[in-house]
ROFI-324193 format. One record per residue: residue number from 1; residue in one letter; chain; x, y, z of N, C-alpha, C in turn. Coordinates in pm, whole numbers, plus 50000, padded with zeros to 5 digits. Atoms other than C-alpha are relative to their C-alpha. Layout:
% residues N
   resi   resn   chain     nc1     nc2     nc3    cac1    cac2    cac3     cc1     cc2     cc3
    NUM      A       A       X       Y       Z       X       Y       Z       X       Y       Z
...
This chain:
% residues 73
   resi   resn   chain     nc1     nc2     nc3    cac1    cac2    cac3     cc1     cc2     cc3
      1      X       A   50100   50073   50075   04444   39669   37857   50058   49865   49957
      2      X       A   49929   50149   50046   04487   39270   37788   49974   49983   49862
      3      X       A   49997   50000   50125   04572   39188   37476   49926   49879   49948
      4      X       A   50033   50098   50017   04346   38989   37266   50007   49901   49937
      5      X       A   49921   50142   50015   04406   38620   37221   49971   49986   49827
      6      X       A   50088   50053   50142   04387   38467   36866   49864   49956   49932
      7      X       A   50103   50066   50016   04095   38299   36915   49886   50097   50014
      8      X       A   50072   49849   49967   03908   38594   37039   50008   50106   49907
      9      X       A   50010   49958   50150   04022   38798   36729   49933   49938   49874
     10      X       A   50122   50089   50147   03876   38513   36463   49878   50037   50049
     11      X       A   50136   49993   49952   03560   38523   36680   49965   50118   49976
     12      X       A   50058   49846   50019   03465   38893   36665   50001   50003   49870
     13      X       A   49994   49975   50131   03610   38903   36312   49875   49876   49881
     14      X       A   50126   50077   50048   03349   38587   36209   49856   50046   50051
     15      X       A   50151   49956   49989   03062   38789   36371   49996   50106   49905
     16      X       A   50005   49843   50106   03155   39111   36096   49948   49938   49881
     17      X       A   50044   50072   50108   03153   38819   35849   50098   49909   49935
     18      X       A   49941   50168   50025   03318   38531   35665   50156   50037   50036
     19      X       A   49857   49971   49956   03663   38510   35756   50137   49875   49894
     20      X       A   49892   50058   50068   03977   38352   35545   50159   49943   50098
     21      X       A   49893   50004   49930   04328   38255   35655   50075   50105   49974
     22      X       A   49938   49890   50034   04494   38535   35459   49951   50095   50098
     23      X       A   50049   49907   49887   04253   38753   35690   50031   49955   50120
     24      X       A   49930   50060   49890   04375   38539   36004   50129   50097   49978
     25      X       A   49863   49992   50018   04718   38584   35903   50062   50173   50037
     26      X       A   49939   49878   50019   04715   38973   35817   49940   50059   50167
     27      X       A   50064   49870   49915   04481   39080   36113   50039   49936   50150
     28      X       A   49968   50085   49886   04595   38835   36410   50182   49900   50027
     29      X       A   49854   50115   50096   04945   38658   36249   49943   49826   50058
     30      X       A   50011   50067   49989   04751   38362   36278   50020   49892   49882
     31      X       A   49928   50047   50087   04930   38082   36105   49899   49876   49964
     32      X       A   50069   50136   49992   04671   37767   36210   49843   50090   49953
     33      X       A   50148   49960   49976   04322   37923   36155   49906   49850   50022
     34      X       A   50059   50143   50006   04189   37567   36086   49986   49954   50169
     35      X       A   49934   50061   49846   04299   37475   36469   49929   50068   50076
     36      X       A   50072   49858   49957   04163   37812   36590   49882   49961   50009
     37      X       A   50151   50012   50043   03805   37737   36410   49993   49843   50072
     38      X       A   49970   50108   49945   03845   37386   36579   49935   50042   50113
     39      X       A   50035   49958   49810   03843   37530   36971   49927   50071   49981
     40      X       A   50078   49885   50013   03595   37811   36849   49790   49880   49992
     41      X       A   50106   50093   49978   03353   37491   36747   50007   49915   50123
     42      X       A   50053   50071   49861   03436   37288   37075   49937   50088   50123
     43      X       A   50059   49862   49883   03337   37614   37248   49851   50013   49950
     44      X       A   50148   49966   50015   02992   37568   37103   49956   50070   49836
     45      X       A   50007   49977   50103   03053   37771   36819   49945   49951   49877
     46      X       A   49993   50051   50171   02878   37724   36476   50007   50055   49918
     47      X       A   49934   49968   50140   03120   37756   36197   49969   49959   49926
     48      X       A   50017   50024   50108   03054   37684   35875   50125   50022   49881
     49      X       A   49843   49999   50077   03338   37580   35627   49947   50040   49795
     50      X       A   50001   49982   50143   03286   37708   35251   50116   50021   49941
     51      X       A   49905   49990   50036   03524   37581   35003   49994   50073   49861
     52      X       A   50028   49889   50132   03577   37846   34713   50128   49972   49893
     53      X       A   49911   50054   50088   03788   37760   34399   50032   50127   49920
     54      X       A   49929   49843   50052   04003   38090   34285   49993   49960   49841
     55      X       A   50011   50048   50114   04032   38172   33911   50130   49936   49976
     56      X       A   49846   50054   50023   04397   38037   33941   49985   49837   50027
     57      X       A   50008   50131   49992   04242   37691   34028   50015   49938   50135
     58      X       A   49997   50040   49855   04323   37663   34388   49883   50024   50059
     59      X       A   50097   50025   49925   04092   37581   34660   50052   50057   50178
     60      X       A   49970   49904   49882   04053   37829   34982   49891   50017   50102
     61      X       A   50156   50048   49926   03835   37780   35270   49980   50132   50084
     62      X       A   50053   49912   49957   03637   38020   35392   49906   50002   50096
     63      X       A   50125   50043   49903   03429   38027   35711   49938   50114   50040
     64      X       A   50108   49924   49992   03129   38148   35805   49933   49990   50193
     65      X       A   50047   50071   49896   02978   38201   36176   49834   50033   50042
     66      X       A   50117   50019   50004   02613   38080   36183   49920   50040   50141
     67      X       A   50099   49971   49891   02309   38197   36441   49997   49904   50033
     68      X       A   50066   50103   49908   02202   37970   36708   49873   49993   49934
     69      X       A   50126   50004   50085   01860   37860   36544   49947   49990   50139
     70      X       A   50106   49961   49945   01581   37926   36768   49914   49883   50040
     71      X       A   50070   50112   50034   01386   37600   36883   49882   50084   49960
     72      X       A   50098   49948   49978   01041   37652   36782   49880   49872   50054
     73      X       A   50091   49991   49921   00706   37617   36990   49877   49892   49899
């Protein structure tokens, strides 16, 4: 069985639902996610970046991966 790539792990894991770098990190050892979500949007992909402010004051981005919208008729 081929093992799957980084990019291919964020992707599945942004269709379950929002995805972090800490969640990169623990479930892929992905160190760049930013870079990752990068080639995931030149692949068509639409990510969505939400920045969330912890109660410790730091700022942690969180992405989201959005439906194709539908033209309509």
């Amino acid at each position: 069985m081929k093992k799957q790539s980084q990019t291919e792990w964020i992707l599945d894991a942004l269709k379950r639902g929002p995805l972090t770098a800490l969640d990169a990190l623990d479930g892929c050892n992905c160190f760049r996610l930013a870079a990752r979500i990068a080639d995931l949007r030149q692949a068509g992909n639409h990510i969505e970046t939400e920045n969330r402010t912890l109660a410790n004051g730091k700022t942690i981005a969180v992405y989201h991966l959005k439906e194709k919208e539908s033209a309509t008729c």
